[in-house]
C-alpha positions, 0 to 999 in steps of 0.5 A: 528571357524565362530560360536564361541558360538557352540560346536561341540559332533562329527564330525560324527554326525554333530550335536551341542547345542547352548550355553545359550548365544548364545540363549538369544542373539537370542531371544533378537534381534528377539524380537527387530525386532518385535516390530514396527509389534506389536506396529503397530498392537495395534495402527492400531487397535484402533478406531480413536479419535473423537470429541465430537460434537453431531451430527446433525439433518440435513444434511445441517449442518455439524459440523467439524471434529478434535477436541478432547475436549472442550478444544482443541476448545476453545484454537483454538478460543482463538487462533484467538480472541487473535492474536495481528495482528488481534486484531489491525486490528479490532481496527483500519482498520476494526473499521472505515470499519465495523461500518457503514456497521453494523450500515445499517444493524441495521438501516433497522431492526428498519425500519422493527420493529424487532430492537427498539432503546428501545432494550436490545441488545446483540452481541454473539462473538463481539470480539472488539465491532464494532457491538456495537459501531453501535448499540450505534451510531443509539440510541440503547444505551443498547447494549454490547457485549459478548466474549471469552476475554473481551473487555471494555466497550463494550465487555464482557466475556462470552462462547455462549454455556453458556451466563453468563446472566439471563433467559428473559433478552435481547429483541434483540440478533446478532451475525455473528459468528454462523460458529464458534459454536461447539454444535450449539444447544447449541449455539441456547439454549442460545439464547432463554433462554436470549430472552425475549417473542417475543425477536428478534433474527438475525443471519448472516450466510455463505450459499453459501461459506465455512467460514475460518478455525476457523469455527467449523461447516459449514452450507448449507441452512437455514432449520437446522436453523428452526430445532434448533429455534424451540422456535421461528418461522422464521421472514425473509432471506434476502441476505447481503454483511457482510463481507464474510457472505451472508445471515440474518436468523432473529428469533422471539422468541414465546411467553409463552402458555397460561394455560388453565384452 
């Protein structure tokens, strides 16, 4: 017999039952055989992850795709910050390189009186402390520095989404790491809450070419800037060579309205 498990009434009739084994066997393989299609379906029919960004007001900033939590942002932040190759780099190579270059740009603020050697300063995700090493070596000599790890003297911890300082506290802010803010209007929240009345802030940005890819949003003119300052009014743009970054946004924080009576 080809089919074991049948068994035959009549040769007559031709007609047969199928054994309970045979039946469960059956069921079993067609139940196999069905379940990439079923898994295929449930899962395709998901919605897609998305991060958790807000999105934004305009579209000449763009926050960019694939983070799945906070956490899955700062781990990847932490992931550069934290690199042994770069980090040398940062305290060698790019030490020497750098200051100069920062201590220009300073320099030519205090020329235009948006920087005073008498300024409380602060630099928002200054990695090793270069951009206050040349504050410190033009005379600003109250300047830290503030990122993920900490890097004493210069540098301390601290998240930009969240400044770990006092309301009013700094007359001066900097940072050329605005690209790799997640929630940009946090990022700018903390600015102005930090800055005292009439407290400068300057930003160098990328306009003209994608920054690297840690970046966590990209920007494309200075309008969403304006849109986010909307404490502070629009102090200059000027076009820089920093290191990749083309263009100073600088931002003076507004000054209490007075009550009236």
């Amino acid at each position: 017999h080809f089919f074991p498990h049948l068994s035959l009434y009549t040769h007559k009739d031709m007609k047969f039952t199928l054994t309970k084994p045979f039946i469960l066997r059956c069921f079993l393989i067609s139940l196999f055989l069905s379940l990439p299609f079923l898994f295929f379906h449930l899962f395709s029919s998901q919605p897609p992850i998305t991060t958790t960004t807000t999105t934004t007001t305009t579209t000449g900033l763009k926050i960019r795709p694939g983070y799945t939590s906070y956490d899955t942002y700062i781990q990847r932040q932490l992931n550069k910050t934290l690199n042994p190759k770069l980090r040398k780099i940062w305290t060698t190579r790019d030490w020497n390189r750098k200051i100069p270059v920062f201590a220009k740009f300073f320099q030519q603020l205090i020329t235009k009186n948006l920087l005073q050697k008498t300024s409380k300063a602060l630099c928002i995700g200054a990695r090793v402390g270069q951009e206050v090493e040349a504050l410190r070596r033009i005379g600003v000599a109250d300047s830290i520095g503030m990122d993920l790890v900490p890097y004493p003297p210069l540098v301390v911890k601290g998240d930009f989404h969240n400044q770990p300082f006092d309301n009013d506290t700094f007359d001066f802010e900097f940072s050329n790491v605005f690209d790799h803010a997640l929630y940009p209007q946090k990022f700018v929240g903390e600015i102005e809450r930090t800055l005292k009345p009439n407290g400068v802030c300057v930003l160098h940005v990328a306009l003209s070419r994608r920054a690297d890819k840690y970046s966590a949003n990209d920007l494309y003119s200075v309008e969403p800037l304006v849109e986010l300052f909307n404490n502070s009014v629009l102090v200059h743009v000027v076009s820089v060579d920093g290191f990749g970054l083309d263009t100073e946004v600088a931002f003076r924080k507004k000054p209490p309205t007075p009550h009236k009576l």
